[in-house]
N, C-alpha and C positions, 0 to 999 in steps of 0.2 A: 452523537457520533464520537466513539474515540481515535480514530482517527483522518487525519486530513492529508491531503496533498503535500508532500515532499517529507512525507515522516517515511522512515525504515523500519520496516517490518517483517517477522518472521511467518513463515508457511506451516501451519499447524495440521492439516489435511488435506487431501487431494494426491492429484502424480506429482505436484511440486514440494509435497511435505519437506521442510526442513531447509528452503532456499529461502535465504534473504535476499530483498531490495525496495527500491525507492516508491512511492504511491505516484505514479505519475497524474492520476484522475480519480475523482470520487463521484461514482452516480449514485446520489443518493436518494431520490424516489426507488432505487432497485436494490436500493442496501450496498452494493458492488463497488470492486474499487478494480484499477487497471493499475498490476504490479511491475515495476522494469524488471525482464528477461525471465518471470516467473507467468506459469501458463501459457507455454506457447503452443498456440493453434497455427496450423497452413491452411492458406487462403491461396485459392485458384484467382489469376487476375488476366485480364487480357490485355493483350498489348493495346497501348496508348504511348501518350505525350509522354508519361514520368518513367515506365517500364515497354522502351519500343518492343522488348521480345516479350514481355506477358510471363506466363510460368507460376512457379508455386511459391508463393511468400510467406513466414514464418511472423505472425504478428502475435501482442499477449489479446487474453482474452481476460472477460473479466471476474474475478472471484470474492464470492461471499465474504463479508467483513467478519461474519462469525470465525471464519477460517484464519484470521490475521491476526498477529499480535504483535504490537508496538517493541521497538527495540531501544531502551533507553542510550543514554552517553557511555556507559561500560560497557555495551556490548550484548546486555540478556535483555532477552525478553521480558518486557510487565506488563503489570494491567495500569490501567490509568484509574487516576482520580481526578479530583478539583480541590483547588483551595481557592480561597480570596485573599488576593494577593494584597499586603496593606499598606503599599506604595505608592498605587495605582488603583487600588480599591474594587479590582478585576477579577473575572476568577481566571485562573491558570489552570493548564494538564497537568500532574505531577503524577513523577514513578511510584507505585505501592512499594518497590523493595529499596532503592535508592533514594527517596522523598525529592530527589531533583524535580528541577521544573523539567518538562520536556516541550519545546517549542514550537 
């Protein structure tokens, strides 16, 4: 997987092409990840406890990881690597164009 939960990512296809934001969830038996305010579907709900009047609510849905791409600390998008870090003796993510770590 390159990426995880609370990394910033760019929208490479889809109707959200080109919007950045946060991973808030990774399902990853489905490959899918759930992006903040990218992909929004409406959802028909009926009134309950949390929504007394019910109506149409705008929730994300979830989008292919192929479609995602990692947004380094500058602000472009990259692909990820690995190194082993020889500190720690761990591998880390690291940017292809920047060689920063990405966290």
């Amino acid at each position: 997987m390159h990426i995880k939960k609370g990394d910033n990512v760019l929208v490479l296809a889809g109707d959200s092409k080109g919007k950045q934001g946060k991973v808030l969830e990774v399902v990853v038996d489905k490959y899918r990840a759930i992006v903040e305010n990218v992909n929004l579907a409406s959802k028909h709900t009926k009134p309950n406890a949390k929504t007394p009047k019910g109506g149409i609510v705008k929730a994300e849905s979830s989008i292919h990881l192929s479609n995602l791409m990692v947004v380094d600390g500058s602000g472009k998008p990259t692909r990820i690597g690995r190194k082993i870090d020889p500190k720690t003796n761990k591998s880390v993510r690291v940017s292809k164009k920047s060689g920063e770590v990405i966290k």
